[in-house]
C-alpha positions in Angstrom: 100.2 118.1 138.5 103.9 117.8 139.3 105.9 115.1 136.8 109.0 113.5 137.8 111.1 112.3 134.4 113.3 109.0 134.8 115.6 108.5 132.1 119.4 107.2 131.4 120.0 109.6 128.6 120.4 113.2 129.7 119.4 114.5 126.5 116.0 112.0 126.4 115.5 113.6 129.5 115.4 117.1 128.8 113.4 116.6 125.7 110.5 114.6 127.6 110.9 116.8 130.1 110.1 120.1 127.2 106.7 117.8 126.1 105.5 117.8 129.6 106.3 121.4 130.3 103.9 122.3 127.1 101.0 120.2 128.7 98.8 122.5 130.5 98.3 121.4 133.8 101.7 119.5 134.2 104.9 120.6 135.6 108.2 119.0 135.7 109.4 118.9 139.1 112.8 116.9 138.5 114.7 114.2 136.6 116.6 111.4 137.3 119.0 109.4 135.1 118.9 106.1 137.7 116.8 103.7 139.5 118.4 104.8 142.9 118.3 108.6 142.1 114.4 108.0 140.8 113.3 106.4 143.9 115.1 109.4 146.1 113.4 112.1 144.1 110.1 110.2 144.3 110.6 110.9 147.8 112.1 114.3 147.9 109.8 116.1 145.3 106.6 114.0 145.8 105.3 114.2 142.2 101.5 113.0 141.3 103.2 111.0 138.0 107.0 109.6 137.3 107.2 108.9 133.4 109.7 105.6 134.1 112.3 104.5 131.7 113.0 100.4 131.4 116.7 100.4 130.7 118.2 102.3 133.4 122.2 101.7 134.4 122.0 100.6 137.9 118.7 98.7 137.9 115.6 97.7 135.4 112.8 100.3 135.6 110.3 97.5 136.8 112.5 97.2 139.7 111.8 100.9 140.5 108.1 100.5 139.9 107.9 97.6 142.1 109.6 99.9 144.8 107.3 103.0 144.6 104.4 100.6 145.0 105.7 100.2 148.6 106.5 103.8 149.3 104.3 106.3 151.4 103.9 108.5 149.2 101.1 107.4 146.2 102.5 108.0 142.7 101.6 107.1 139.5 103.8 105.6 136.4 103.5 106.2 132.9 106.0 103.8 131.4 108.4 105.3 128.6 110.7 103.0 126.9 112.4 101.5 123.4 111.3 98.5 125.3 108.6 96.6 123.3 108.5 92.5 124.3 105.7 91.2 125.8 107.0 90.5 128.7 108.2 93.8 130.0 104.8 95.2 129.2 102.9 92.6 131.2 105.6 93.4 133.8 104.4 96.7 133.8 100.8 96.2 133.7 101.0 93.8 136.6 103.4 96.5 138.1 100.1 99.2 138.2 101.6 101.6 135.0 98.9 103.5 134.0 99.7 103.5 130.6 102.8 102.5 128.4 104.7 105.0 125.5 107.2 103.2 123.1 110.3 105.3 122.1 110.5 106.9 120.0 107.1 109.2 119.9 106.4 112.6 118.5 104.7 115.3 121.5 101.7 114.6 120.4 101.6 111.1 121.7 102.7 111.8 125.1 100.6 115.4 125.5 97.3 112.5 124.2 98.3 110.2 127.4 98.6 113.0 129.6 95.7 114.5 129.0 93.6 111.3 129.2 95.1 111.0 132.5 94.6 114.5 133.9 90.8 113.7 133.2 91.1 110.0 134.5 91.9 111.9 137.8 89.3 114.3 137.6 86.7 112.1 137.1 88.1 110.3 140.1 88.1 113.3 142.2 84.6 114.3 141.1 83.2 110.9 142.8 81.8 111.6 146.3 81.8 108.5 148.7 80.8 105.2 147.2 81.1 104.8 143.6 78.5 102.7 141.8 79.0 100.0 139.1 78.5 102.6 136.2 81.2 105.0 136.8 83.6 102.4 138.1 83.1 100.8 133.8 83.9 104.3 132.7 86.6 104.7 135.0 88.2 101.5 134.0 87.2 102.3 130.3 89.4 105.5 130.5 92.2 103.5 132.0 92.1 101.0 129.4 94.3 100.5 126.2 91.6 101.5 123.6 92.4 104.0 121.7 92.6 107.9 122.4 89.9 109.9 120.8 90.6 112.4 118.1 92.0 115.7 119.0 89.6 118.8 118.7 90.0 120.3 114.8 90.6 116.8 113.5 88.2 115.2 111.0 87.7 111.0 111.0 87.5 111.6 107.2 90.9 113.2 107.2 92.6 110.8 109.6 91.4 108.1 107.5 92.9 109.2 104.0 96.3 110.2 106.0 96.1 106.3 107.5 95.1 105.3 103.9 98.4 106.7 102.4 100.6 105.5 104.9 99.2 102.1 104.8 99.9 102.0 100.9 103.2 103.7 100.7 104.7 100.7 101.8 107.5 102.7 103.2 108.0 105.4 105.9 107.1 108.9 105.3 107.4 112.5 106.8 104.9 114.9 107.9 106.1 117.0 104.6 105.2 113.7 102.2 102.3 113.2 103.8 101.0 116.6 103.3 101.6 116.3 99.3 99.9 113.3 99.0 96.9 114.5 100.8 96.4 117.8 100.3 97.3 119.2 103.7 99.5 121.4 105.5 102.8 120.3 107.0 101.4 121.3 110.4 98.2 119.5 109.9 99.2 116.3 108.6 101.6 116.0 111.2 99.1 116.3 113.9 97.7 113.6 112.2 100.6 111.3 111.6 100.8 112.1 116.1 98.1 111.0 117.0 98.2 107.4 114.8 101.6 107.1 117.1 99.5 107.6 119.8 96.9 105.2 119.0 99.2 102.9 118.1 98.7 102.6 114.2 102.4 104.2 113.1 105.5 104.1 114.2 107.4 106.9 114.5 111.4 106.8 113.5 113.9 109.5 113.5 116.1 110.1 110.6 119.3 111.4 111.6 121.4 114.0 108.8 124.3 115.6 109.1 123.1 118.7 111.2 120.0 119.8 112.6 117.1 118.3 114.4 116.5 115.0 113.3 113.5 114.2 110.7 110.4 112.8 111.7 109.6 109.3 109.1 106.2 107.8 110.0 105.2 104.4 109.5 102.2 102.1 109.1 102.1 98.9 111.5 98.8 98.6 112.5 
């Protein structure tokens, strides 16, 4: 499925643009750092799903949604913004996003999303004719908000202690933390500490040193 990534900062861009690439299945078929350029490559490239930044320099990212809802050519959005208030995610529910990612988010979060959409669409493909009450509750259950099943390899048990420690620190933590207190890898607990981002239960903030990639500090908010 071809991916079209909307985003003001260059360097956002090509990052979001390195998670998709990873995704089997996906491909990035452009980017576009306006409203204006988004809605032109919509139309150039045709891609199946635009991941749509809010805050955009020439026009507000709902703007842009509301004007691929008009175009010929059908395309989904999978909102990804710093934007959090209420009102811009109603605004992009009542817009048709298919789903909404809060900067900032480790790969795992976004690679969760798009592969609950990937089977969201082959579910929908596998459908022949009419579709009866039962698989339009599914369908609409897979849209939904709940939240994204564990990945294959992890353990509830294990996901619960990691959430357990988070929840008591009191204080953010890194993948490397997390691992001491729990007894895991680095690797593992940080597949962990993703997918709580992705359902919703941490927050994920970067913590920016002197040189380097920035760290990864993981918080409890559910």
């Amino acid at each position: 499925m071809g991916v079209l990534v909307v985003d003001d900062d260059f360097m956002v861009a090509r990052i979001h643009a390195g998670y998709v690439a990873r995704v089997p299945g996906f491909a990035v078929v452009g980017t576009a750092h306006t409203g204006e350029a988004a809605v032109a490559a919509v139309a150039r490239h045709r891609p199946d799903l635009v991941l749509l930044d809010i805050y955009l320099p020439d026009m507000s990212g709902l703007d842009v949604l509301r004007t691929l809802r008009g175009v010929s050519h059908p395309v989904d959005v999978l909102v990804v913004t710093a934007a959090r208030d209420v009102a811009t995610v109603r605004a992009a529910m009542r817009g048709g996003a298919v789903n909404y990612l809060i900067k900032p988010f480790a790969a795992g979060a976004l690679t969760e999303r798009l592969e609950r959409y990937a089977d969201l669409r082959r579910r929908l493909a596998g459908i022949g004719g009419d579709a009866s009450q039962d698989e339009v509750d599914r369908l609409f259950g897979e849209a939904g908000s709940g939240p994204p099943p564990l990945p294959k390899g992890l353990s509830s048990t294990t996901c619960a202690l990691v959430a357990e420690v988070l929840r008591e620190a009191g204080t953010d933590l890194s993948a490397t933390e997390v691992a001491a207190l729990t007894g895991l890898s680095r690797v593992s607990a940080r597949r962990y500490l993703e997918h709580l981002c992705a359902a919703g239960r941490t927050r994920l903030r970067p913590r920016y040193g002197t040189a380097g990639r920035p760290e990864h500090r993981y918080r409890w908010t559910d």
